[in-house]
C-alpha positions as CSV (number, residue, x, y, z in Angstrom):
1,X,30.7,-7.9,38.9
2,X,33.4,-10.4,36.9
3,X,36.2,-8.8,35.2
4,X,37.7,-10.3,32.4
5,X,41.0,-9.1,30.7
6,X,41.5,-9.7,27.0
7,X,44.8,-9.9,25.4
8,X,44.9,-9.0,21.8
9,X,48.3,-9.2,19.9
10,X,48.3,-7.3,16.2
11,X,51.5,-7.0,15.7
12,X,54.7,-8.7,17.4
13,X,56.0,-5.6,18.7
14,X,53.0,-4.2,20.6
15,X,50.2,-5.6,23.0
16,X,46.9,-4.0,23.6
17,X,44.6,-4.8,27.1
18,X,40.9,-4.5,26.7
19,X,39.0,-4.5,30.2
20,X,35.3,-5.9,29.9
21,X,33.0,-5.7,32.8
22,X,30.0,-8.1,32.7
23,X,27.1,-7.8,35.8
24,X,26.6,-11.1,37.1
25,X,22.7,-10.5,37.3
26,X,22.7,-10.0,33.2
27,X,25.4,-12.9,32.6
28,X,26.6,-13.1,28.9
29,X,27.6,-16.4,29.8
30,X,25.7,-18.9,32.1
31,X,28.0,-21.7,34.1
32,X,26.7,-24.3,31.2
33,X,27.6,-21.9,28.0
34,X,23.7,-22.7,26.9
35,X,22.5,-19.3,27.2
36,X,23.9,-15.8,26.3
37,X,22.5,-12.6,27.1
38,X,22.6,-9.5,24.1
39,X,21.0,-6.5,24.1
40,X,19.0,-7.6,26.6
41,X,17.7,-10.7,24.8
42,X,18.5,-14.2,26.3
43,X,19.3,-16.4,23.5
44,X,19.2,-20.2,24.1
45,X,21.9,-22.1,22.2
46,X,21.4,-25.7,20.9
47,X,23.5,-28.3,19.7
48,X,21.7,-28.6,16.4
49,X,24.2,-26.2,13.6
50,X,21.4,-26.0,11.5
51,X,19.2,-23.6,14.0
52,X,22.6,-20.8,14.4
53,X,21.7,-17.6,16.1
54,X,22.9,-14.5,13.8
55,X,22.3,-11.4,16.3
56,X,24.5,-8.9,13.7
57,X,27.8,-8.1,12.8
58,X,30.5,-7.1,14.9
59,X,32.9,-4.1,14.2
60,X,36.7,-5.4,13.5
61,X,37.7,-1.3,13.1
62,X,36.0,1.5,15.4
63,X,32.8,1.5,15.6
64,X,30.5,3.2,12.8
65,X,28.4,6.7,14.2
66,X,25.8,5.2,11.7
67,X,25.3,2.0,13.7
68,X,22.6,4.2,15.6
69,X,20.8,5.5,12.6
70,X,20.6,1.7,11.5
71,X,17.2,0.5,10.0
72,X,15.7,-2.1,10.3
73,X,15.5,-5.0,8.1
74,X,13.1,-4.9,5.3
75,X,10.7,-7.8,4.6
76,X,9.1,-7.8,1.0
77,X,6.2,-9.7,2.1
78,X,5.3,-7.8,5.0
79,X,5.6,-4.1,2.4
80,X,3.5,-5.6,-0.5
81,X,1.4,-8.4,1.1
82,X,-2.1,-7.5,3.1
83,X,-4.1,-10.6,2.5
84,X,-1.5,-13.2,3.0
85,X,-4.0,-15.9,2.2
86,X,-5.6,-14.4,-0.9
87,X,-2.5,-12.7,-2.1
88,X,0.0,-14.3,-5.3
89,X,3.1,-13.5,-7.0
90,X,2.6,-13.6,-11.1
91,X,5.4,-13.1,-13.6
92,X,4.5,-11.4,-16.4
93,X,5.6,-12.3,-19.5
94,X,4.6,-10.3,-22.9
95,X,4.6,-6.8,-23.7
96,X,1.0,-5.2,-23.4
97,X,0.9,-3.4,-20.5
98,X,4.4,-1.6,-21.2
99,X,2.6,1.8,-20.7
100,X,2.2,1.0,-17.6
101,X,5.8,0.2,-16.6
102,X,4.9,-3.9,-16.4
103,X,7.0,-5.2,-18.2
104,X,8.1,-9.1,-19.5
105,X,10.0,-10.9,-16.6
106,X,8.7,-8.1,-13.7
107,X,7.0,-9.7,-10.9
108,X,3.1,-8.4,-10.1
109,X,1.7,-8.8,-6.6
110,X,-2.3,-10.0,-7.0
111,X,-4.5,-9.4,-4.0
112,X,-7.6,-11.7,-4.6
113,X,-9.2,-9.8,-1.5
114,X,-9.8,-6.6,-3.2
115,X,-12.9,-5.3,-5.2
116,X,-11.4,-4.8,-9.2
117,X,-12.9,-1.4,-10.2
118,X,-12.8,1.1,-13.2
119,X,-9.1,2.1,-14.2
120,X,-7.7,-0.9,-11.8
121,X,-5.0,-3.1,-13.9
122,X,-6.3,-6.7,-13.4
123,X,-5.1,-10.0,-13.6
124,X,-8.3,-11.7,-15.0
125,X,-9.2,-15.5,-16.9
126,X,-10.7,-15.9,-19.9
127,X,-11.3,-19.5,-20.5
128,X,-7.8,-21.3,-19.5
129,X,-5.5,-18.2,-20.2
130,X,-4.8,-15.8,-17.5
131,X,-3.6,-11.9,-18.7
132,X,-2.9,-8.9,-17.0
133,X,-4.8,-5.3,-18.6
134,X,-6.6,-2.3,-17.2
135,X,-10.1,-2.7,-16.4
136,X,-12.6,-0.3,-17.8
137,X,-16.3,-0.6,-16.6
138,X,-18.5,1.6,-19.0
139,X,-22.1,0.7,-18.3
140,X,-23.2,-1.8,-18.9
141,X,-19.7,-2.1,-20.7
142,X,-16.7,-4.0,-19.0
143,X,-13.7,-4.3,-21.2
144,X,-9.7,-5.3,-20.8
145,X,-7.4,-2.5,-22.4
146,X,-3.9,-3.0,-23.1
147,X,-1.1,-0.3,-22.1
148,X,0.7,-1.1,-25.7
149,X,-1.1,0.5,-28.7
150,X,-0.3,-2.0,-30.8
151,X,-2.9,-4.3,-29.5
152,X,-6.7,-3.8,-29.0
153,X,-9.0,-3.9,-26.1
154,X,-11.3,-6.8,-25.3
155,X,-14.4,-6.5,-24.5
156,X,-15.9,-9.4,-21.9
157,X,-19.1,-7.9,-20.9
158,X,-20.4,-11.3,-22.4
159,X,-17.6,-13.3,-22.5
160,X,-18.6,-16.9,-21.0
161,X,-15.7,-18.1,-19.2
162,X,-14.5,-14.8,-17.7
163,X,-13.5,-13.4,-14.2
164,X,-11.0,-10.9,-12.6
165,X,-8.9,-13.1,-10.8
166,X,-7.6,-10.3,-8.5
167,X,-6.5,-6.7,-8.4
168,X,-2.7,-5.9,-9.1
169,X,-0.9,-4.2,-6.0
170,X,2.3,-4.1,-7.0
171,X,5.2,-4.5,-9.0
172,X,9.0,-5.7,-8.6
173,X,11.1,-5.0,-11.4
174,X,14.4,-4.6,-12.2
175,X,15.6,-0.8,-12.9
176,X,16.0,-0.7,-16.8
């Protein structure tokens, strides 16, 4: 076991002696100050400052009692995405689908992967214009209706350059 005594000096008047103990078999620091050990995770370090390890922050105070309830981080993709390789991010511009809360500016997330059925909201195509509406299927029916009544549904039962591009998942949006 190495012992290593730390000096710390706040103040001029007072001097406070912090004893660490570090187990040689679980070094934090090898002979050639490449490789640390935290948490029980051997980091490798590399002369390249673009590739720096950030393993958390470090209390300057007492340490928090909430540091064990600590979650873990939170990655957008992985909460919203299921197809990666079929799945987009639109931004929705225009204000038809406000009774649906999606509004101009919020993004959608569009899973290509899933079947569009009745009462799904839809990012479809008609000809070279892409818009966002509810579907409804009514045998032998199939129409795109707004969430804003001040515009009309479309009907594309025989539209010829028409197809649901993919169903919407979800939504980001600012809180309003």
């Amino acid at each position: 076991m190495i012992c290593a005594l730390l000096l710390c000096n706040s103040d001029l008047s007072s001097t406070t002696s912090i004893h660490v103990n570090f187990l040689q078999e679980q070094p934090f620091y090898t002979s050639d100050e490449t490789i640390f050990v935290l948490n029980g995770v051997q980091y490798m370090m590399d002369n390249d400052l673009t590739n720096v390890i950030f393993p958390g922050t470090v209390s300057a105070g007492f340490p928090s009692p909430g540091d064990d309830w600590r979650e873990q981080t939170l990655n957008l993709h992985d909460l919203v995405v299921k197809h990666a390789l079929s799945t987009y991010f639109m931004k929705i511009s225009g204000d038809s689908m406000i009774g649906a809360c999606l509004h101009s500016g919020d993004i959608i997330v569009v899973d290509r992967a899933l079947t569009a059925s009745h009462k799904k909201i839809v990012v479809a195509r008609l000809g070279d214009r892409f818009t966002v509406k509810r579907l409804w299927m009514i045998h032998p029916r199939i129409y795109l209706r707004p969430e804003n009544p001040k515009y009309q549904q479309v009907e594309v039962t025989d539209h010829p350059d028409f197809e649901i591009f993919g169903v919407v998942t979800y939504c980001v949006q600012q809180v309003r």
